[in-house]
C-alpha positions in Angstrom: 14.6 -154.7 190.8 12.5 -156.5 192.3 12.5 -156.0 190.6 11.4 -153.7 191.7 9.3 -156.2 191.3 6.8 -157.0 192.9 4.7 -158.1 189.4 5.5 -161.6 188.5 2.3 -162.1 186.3 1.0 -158.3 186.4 -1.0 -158.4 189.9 2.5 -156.9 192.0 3.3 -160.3 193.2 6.4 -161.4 193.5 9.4 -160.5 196.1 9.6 -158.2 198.4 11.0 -154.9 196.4 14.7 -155.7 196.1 14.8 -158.4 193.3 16.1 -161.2 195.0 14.5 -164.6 195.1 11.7 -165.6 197.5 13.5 -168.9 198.2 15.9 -169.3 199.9 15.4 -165.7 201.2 18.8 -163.7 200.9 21.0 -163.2 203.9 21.8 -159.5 203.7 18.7 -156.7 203.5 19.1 -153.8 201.4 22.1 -151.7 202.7 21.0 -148.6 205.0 23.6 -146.4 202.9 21.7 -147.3 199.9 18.8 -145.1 201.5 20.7 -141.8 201.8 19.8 -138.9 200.0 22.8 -138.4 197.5 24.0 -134.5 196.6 25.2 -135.6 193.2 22.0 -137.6 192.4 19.9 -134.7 193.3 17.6 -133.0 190.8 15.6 -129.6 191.0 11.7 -129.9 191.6 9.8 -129.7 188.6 7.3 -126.6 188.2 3.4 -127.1 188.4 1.9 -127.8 184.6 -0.3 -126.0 183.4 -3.6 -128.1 182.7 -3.6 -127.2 178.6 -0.3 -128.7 178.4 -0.8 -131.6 180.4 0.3 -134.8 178.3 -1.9 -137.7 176.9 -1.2 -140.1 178.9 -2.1 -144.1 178.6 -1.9 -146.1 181.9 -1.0 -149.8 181.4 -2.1 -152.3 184.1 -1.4 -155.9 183.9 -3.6 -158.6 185.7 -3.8 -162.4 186.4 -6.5 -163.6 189.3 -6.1 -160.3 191.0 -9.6 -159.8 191.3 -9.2 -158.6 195.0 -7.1 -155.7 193.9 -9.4 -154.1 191.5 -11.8 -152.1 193.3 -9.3 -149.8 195.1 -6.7 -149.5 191.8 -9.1 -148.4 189.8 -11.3 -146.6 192.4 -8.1 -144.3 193.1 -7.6 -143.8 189.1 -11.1 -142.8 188.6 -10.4 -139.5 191.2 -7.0 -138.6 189.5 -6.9 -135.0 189.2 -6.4 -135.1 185.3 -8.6 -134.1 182.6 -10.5 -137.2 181.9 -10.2 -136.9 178.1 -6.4 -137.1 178.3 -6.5 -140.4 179.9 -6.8 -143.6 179.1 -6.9 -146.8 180.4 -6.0 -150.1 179.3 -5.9 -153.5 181.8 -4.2 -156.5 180.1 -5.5 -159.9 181.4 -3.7 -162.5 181.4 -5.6 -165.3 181.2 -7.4 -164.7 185.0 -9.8 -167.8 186.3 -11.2 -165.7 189.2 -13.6 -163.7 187.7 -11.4 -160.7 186.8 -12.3 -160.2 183.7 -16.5 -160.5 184.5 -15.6 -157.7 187.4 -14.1 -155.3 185.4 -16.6 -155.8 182.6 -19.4 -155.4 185.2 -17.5 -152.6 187.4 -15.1 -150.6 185.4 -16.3 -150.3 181.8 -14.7 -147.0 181.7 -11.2 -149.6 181.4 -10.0 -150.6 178.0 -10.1 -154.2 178.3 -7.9 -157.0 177.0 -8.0 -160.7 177.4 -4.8 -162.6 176.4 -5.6 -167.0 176.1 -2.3 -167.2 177.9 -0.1 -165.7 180.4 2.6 -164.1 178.6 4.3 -162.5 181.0 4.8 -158.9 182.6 7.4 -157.5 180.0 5.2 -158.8 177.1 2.0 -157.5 178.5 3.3 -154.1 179.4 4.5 -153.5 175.5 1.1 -154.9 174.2 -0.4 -152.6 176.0 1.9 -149.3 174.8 1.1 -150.8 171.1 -2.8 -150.9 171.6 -2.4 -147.2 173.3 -4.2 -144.6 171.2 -1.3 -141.9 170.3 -0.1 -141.2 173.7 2.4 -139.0 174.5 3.2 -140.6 178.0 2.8 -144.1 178.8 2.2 -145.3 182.1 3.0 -148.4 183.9 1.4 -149.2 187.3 0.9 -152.3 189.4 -3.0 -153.7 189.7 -2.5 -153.7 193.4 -1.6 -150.1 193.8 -3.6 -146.9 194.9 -2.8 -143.6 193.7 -3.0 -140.2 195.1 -5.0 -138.1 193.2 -2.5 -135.6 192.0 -0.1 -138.9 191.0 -0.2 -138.5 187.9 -0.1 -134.8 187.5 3.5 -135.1 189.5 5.0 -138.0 187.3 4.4 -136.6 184.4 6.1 -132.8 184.9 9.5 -134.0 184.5 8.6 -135.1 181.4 7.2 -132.2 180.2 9.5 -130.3 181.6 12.1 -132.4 179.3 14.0 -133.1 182.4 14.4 -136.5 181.6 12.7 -139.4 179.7 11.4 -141.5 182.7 10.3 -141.2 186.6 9.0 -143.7 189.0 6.5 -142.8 191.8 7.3 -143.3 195.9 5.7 -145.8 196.6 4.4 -146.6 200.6 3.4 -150.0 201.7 -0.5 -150.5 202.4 -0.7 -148.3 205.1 2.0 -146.0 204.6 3.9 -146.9 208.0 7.4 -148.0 206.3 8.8 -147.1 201.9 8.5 -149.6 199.4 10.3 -147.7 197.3 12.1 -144.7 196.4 14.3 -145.1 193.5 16.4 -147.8 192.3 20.2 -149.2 192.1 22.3 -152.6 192.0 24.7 -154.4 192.3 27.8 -155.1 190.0 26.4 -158.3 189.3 22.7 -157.1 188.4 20.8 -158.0 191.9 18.4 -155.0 192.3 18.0 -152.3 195.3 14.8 -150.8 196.1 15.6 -147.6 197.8 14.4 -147.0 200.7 12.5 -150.8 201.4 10.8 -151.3 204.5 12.4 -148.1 206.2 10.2 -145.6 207.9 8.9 -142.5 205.6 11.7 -139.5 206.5 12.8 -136.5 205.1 15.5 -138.6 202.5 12.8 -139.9 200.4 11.5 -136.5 200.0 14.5 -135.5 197.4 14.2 -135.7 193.8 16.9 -137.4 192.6 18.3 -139.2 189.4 17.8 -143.2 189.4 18.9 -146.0 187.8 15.4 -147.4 187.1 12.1 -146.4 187.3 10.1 -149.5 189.1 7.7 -150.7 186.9 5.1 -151.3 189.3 4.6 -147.1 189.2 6.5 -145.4 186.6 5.8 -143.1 183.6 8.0 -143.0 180.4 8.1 -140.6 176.9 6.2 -143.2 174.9 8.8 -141.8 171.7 11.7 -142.6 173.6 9.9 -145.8 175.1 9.7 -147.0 171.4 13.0 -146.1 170.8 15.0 -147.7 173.5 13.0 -150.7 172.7 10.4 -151.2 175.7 10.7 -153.8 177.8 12.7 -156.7 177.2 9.9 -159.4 176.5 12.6 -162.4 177.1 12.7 -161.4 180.5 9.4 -162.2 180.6 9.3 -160.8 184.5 11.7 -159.6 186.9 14.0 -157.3 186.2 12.7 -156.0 183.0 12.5 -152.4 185.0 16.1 -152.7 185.9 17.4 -153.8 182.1 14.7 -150.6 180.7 16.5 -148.4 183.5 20.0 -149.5 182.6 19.4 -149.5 178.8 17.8 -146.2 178.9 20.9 -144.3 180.7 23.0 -146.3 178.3 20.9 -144.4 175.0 21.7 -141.0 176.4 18.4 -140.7 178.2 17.9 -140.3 182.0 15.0 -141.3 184.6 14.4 -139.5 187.9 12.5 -140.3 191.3 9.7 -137.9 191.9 8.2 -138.0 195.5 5.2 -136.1 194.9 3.8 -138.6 193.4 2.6 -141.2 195.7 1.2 -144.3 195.8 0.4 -147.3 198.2 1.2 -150.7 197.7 -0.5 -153.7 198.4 1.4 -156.9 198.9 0.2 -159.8 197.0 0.6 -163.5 196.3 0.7 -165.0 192.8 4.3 -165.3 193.4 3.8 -167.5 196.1 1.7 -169.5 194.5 4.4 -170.4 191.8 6.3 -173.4 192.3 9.9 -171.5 193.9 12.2 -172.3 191.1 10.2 -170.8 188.7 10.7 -167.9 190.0 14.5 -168.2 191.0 15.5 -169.3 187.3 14.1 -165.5 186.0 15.7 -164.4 189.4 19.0 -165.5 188.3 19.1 -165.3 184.9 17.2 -162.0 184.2 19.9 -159.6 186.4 22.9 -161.7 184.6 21.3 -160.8 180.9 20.8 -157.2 182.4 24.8 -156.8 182.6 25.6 -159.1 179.6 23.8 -156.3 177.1 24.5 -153.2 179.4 27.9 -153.2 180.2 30.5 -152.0 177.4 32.8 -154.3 176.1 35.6 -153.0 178.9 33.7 -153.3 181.6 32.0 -156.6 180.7 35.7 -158.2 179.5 36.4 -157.4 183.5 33.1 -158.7 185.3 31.9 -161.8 183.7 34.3 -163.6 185.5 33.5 -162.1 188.7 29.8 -162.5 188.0 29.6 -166.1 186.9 31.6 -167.3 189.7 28.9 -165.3 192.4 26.3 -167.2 190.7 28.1 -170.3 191.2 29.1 -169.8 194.5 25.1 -169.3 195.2 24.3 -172.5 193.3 26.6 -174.5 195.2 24.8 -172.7 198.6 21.7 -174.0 197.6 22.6 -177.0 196.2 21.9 -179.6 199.2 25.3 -181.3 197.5 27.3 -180.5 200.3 26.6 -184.0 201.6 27.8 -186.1 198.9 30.9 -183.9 198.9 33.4 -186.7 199.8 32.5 -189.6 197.2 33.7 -187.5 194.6 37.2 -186.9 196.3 39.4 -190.1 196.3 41.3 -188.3 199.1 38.8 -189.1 201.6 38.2 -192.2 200.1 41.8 -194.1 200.8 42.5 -191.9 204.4 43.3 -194.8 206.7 42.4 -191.3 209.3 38.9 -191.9 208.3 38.9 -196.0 207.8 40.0 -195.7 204.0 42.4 -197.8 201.8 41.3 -199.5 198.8 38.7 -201.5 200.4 36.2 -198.8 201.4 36.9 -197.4 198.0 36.2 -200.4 196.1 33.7 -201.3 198.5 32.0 -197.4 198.0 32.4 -197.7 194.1 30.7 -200.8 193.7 27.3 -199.0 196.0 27.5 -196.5 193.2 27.4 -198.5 190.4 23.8 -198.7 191.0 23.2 -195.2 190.7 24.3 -192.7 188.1 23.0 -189.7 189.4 22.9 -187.8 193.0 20.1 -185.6 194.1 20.5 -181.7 193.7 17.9 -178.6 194.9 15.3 -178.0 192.6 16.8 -174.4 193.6 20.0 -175.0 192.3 18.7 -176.3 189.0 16.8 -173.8 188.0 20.2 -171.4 188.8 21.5 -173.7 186.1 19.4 -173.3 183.7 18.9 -169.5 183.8 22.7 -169.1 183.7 22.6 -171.7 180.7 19.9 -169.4 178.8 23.1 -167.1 178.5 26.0 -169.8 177.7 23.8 -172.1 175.8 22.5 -169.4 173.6 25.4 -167.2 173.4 25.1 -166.4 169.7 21.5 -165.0 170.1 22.4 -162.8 173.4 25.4 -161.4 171.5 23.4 -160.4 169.0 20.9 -158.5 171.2 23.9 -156.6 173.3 25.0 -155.7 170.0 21.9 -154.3 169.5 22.2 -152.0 172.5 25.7 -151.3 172.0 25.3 -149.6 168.7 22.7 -147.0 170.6 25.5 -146.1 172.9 25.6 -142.7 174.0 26.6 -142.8 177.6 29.9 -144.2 179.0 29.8 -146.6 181.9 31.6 -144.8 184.0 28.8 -141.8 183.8 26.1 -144.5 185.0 28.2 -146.3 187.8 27.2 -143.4 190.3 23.4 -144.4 189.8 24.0 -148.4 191.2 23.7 -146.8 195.2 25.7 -149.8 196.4 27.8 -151.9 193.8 30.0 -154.0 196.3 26.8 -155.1 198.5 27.1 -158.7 199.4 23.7 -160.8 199.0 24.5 -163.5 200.9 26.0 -164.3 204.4 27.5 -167.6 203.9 31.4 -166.8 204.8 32.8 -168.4 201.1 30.2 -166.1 199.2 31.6 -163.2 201.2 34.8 -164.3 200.5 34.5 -164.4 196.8 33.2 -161.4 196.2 35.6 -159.1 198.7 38.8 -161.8 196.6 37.6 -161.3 193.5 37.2 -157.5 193.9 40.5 -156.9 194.8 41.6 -159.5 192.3 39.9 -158.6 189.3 40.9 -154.3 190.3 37.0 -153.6 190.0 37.4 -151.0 193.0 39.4 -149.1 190.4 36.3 -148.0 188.4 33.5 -149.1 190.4 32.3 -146.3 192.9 33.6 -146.4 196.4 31.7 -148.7 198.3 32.5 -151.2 201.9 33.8 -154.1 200.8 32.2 -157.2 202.6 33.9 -158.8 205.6 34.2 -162.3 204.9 33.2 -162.5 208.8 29.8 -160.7 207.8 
C-alpha cells in the first residue's frame, strides 16, 4: 500500500506497488484473484460535470532530487482539461540537492513552490501542502513522477461531486502503458498492502468502477472537508502506508473511496528508495502496516488478531535474521548429544569460547523489524491513545469493510514455517469465521 507506494520521499520511489519491502523481496506476488473485477464492489459510472460546477481543486506534489521527473509531470498538468482558475498547484520540496528547486523556479513558475530545510517525510508533506491550499474544495495528491491524461482530473473529481463518495484514486499504467500499476487497493489481515492489478496486462477488469479500500496516494483525490476531518494523513508514518491507514480510517468514519478508471495516468519508476540504506525502509515497512491495524480494527477484531499478527512479524524476523546459524549454542541439547560428539566437555569447552563474546551477529534486516514492531510495544500508551482517537469516530463496523481487503488470507512469504503459521493460526485463532472467504495457504506453497 505500497503502499501503494511507490513515494518514499515524495518523487514515487519506493517498492514496487504492493507495500512490501524492497529487501529481501517477498516470495509470493500479488494474488491473480485479487485482480478480478468484484460484483459487490462495483459502483455506477459517474455523469459528465458540467464545467460551472467543476470543483476547486489544489494538486499536492511532493519532491526530493527528482529533478528528472519534472518536465513531463508538470508538462501533462499544464494541458489538463480544467479551467485554469480552478486549479492550483503547490510542489513541496523536501530539501532537493539536485537542482529541483532552481528548475522549477526557472521552468514552472506557474507552481506554487515550497522549500522545507529538511526531509520530513511523504505523510507530513502531503498535509502541509492541504494547509497552505487556498480554500479548496478537492485536494489532490499525485506522485512527481506521474503524467496525467488530460481529462484526469475532470474524471477524479465527478464522484466527488456527484457525492458518491469522499475519495477516488486514478488507474494508474506503468511508463508505457504495456502492464497496470494500479487499480485499486486491498490487504491483508495483517496490514501488508495489494495493488490491484500490479504488473498485469491492461484488460477489460480494470475498466470497472468499483469501491476500494484505499485510494493510492501516488494519484488520488479527496473532499478536502472530509480530509480535515478524518485527520489527513498520519504524519508518524512518515511514508509507506499512510494511503492504506487514510483508506482504512476513512471507511471506518462512515466515508467511502472508489476507483475510477477514466482517469488515467502513467507511472514512472524511480529510485530514491534504492538509494536508502534497506532497513530504513523495512523498519516503516514493518511497522507502518502493524500501526495501520492497531488503530483500525475494533476492539473485537483486534482482541483476536494481535496475536496472529505479531507472531507473522516474528516469524519474518527470524527469516531474515541470518541467526539460523548460531541456532545450536543456545540449545544445551545439542550441546551434551554424545550423537553429535557432546558431553560436558564440548559444553564446557563451547562456553568458555563464548565468554569472550556477549553478543552474536543479527541482519541489519531483522533489526530494523525490531524496532518498528517496538515503536508499537515500546510506546503503547501513546498508540492507544491515537486508536482511541479513531475509535470514538466510528461509524462503520468491521465486518462492512472486510469485503474491501481483496485477499485477507494471502501469504507473503514462501518459506514453509511462515506458511505454516499463518494457515495454523487461522484455523486456531477462528479468523475464517469473520474474515471473508479466501484460499488458505498450503504450507507446501
Amino acid at each position: 500500500m505500497s503502499s501503494f507506494f511507490e513515494r518514499l520521499f515524495g518523487d514515487g520511489a519506493g517498492p514496487d506497488a504492493d507495500h512490501v519491502p524492497d529487501t529481501p523481496r517477498p516470495s509470493a506476488p500479488t494474488p491473480r484473484s485479487a485482480h478480478a473485477a468484484r460484483p459487490d464492489l462495483e459502483v455506477r459510472t459517474s455523469t459528465p460535470i458540467a464545467e460551472k460546477n467543476l470543483p476547486r481543486c489544489a494538486i499536492v506534489i511532493l519532491n526530493l532530487n527528482g529533478r528528472h521527473h519534472l518536465e513531463p509531470c508538470f508538462e501533462s498538468l499544464a494541458r489538463l482539461d480544467y479551467p485554469h482558475d480552478r486549479i492550483e498547484v503547490i510542489l513541496i520540496d523536501n530539501a532537493s540537492t539536485d537542482g529541483s528547486v532552481e528548475e522549477m523556479r526557472e521552468k514552472h513558475g506557474w507552481v506554487r513552490l515550497v522549500v522545507n530545510e529538511i526531509n520530513v517525510g511523504f505523510a507530513a508533506g502531503c498535509n502541509q501542502g492541504a494547509r497552505l491550499a487556498q480554500r479548496p474544495e478537492v485536494l489532490v495528491f499525485l506522485n512527481n513522477d506521474i503524467r496525467v491524461d488530460p481529462l484526469f482530473l475532470r474524471e477524479l473529481v465527478a464522484p466527488l461531486v456527484h457525492k458518491e463518495c469522499a475519495a477516488t484514486t486514478a488507474k494508474m499504467f506503468s511508463w508505457d502503458g504495456k502492464v497496470m500499476n494500479s487499480a485499486g487497493g486491498g490487504m491483508n489481515f495483517h496490514g501488508i498492502g495489494i495493488q490491484r492489478g500490479y504488473l498485469e496486462a491492461p484488460g477489460p477488469e480494470f475498466d470497472v468502477p468499483q469501491k476500494t479500500l484505499f485510494a493510492c496516494g501516488g494519484a488520488m483525490a479527496m473532499d478536502a472537508e472530509v480530509f480535515r476531518e478524518v485527520g489527513g494523513f498520519d504524519e508518524e508514518f512518515f511514508a509507506y502506508y499512510e494511503d492504506v491507514d487514510l483508506g482504512w480510517r476513512t471507511w471506518v468514519m462512515g466515508y467511502s473511496v472508489h476507483y475510477v478508471p477514466t482517469a488515467r495516468c502513467w507511472h514512472h519508476h524511480s529510485s530514491t528508495s534504492r538509494r536508502m540504506p534497506p532497513e530504513t525502509i523495512r523498519l516503516l515497512q514493518t511497522r507502518n502496516p502493524v500501526l495501520a491495524c492497531f488503530k483500525n480494527y475494533d476492539d473485537q477484531n483486534l482482541r483476536v488478531l494481535m496475536g496472529p499478527i505479531f507472531a507473522l512479524y516474528m516469524r519474518r524476523m527470524w527469516i531474515v535474521s541470518g541467526l539460523h546459524e548460531h541456532e545450536d549454542e543456545f540449545r544445551i541439547e545439542k550441546l551434551t548429544n554424545p550423537a553429535s560428539g557432546g558431553g560436558l566437555k564440548r559444553m564446557f569447552d563451547m562456553a568458555e569460547r563464548a565468554l569472550g563474546r556477549s553478543d552474536i551477529g543479527i541482519k541489519r534486516t531483522a533489526a530494523a523489524d525490531l524496532i518498528g514492531i517496538n515503536d508499537l510495544l515500546g510506546r503503547f500508551d501513546h498508540w492507544s491513545a491515537r486508536r482511541a482517537e479513531v475509535q470514538r469516530k466510528r461509524k462503520r463496523s468491521d465486518a462492512e469493510i472486510f469485503g474491501l481487503f481483496l485477499k485477507p488470507n494471502w501469504c507473503i512469504e514462501g518459506e514453509q514455517g511462515y506458511r505454516e503459521l499463518q494457515r495454523g493460526m487461522t484455523l486456531y485463532m477462528g479468523l475464517d469465521r469473520f474474515l471473508p472467504a479466501d484460499s488458505l495457504p498450503d504450507p507446501k506453497g
